[in-house]
C-alpha positions as CSV (number, residue, x, y, z in Angstrom):
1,X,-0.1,-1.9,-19.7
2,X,-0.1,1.6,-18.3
3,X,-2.7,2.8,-16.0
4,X,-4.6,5.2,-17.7
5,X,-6.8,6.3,-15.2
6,X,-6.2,9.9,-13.2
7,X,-4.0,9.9,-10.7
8,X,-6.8,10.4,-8.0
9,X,-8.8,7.9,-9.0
10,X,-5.5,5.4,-8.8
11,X,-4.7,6.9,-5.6
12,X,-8.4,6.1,-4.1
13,X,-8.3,2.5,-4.7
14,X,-4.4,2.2,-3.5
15,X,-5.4,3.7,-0.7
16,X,-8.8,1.0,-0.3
17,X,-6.3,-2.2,-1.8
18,X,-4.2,-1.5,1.4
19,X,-6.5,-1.1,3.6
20,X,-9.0,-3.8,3.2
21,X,-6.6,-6.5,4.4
22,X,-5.3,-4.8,7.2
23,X,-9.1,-3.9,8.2
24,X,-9.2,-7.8,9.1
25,X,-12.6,-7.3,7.2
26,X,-13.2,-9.9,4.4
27,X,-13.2,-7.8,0.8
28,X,-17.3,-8.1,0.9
29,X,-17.7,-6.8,3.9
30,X,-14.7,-3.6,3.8
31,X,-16.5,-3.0,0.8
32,X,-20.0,-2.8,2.1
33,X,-18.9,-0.7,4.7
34,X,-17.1,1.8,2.6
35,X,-19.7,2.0,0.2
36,X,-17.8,0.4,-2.9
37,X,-18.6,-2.0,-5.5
38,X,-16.9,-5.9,-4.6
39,X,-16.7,-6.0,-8.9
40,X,-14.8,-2.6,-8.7
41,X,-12.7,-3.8,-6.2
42,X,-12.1,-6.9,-7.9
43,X,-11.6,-4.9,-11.1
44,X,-9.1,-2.8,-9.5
45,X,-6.9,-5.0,-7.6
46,X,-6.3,-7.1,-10.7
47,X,-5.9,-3.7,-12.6
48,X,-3.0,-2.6,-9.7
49,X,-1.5,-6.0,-9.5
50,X,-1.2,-6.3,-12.9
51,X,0.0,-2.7,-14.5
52,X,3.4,-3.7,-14.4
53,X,4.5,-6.5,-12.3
54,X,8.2,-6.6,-13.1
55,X,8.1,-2.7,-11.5
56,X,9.0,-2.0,-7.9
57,X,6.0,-1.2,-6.0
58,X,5.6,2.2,-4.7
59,X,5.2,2.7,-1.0
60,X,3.8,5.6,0.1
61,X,4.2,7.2,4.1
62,X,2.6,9.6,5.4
63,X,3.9,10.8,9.1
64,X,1.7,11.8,11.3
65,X,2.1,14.1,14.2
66,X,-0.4,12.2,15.9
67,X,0.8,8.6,16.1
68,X,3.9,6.4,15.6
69,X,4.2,5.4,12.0
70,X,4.3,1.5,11.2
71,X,5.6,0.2,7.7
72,X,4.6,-3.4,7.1
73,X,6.7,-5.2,4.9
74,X,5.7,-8.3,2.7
75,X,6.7,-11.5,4.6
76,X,5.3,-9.8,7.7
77,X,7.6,-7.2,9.2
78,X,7.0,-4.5,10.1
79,X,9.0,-1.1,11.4
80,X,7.1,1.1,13.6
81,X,8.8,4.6,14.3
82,X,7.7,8.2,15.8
83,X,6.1,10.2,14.0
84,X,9.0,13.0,14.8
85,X,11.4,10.6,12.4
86,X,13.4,12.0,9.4
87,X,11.4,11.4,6.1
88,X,15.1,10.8,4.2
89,X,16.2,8.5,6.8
90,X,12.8,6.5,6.6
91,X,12.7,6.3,2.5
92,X,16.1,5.1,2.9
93,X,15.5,2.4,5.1
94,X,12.4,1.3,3.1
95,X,14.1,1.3,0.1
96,X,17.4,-1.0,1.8
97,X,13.9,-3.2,2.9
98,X,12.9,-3.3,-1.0
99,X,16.2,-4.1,-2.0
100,X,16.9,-7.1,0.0
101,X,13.4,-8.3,-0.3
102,X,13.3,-8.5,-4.2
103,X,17.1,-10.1,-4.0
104,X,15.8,-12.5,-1.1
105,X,11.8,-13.7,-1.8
């Protein structure tokens, strides 16, 4: 099933559906504090999980020249690098991550 949403829309609740579990906040309460719906959020992160689960998942970064940038992986790793670090080295490391994730659950 193909999102059919706009991309902004799919990009606001990415952006919530990572964020609520690493807020420590139960999904209730992240959502009362951000102002959103616990249905639409429900809706949503069925919607996400579900659009094509055989698909890699996407992983966005976004360096900052403020902070060190952390990647946490599924099973609980995590990579944390300066902000000063090359993009292409990054992706690639990420993606060498994926890799040996999806071969190694």
């Amino acid at each position: 099933m193909a999102l059919s949403s706009s991309p902004e829309k799919v990009l606001f609740w990415k952006k919530h559906l990572e964020a609520q579990p690493q807020s420590g906040q139960t999904q209730i309460a992240y959502c009362k504090q951000h102002g959103i719906s616990d249905k639409a959020f429900t809706y949503w992160k069925r919607r996400m999980g579900s659009a094509n689960p055989t698909a890699k998942q996407s992983l966005f970064v976004q360096l900052s020249d403020r902070r060190p940038t952390k990647v946490l992986f599924p099973g609980g790793a995590v990579l944390e690098c300066d902000s000063g670090t090359d993009p292409i080295w990054l992706g690639s490391i990420i993606s060498e991550a994926q890799t040996r994730t999806a071969r190694h659950p």
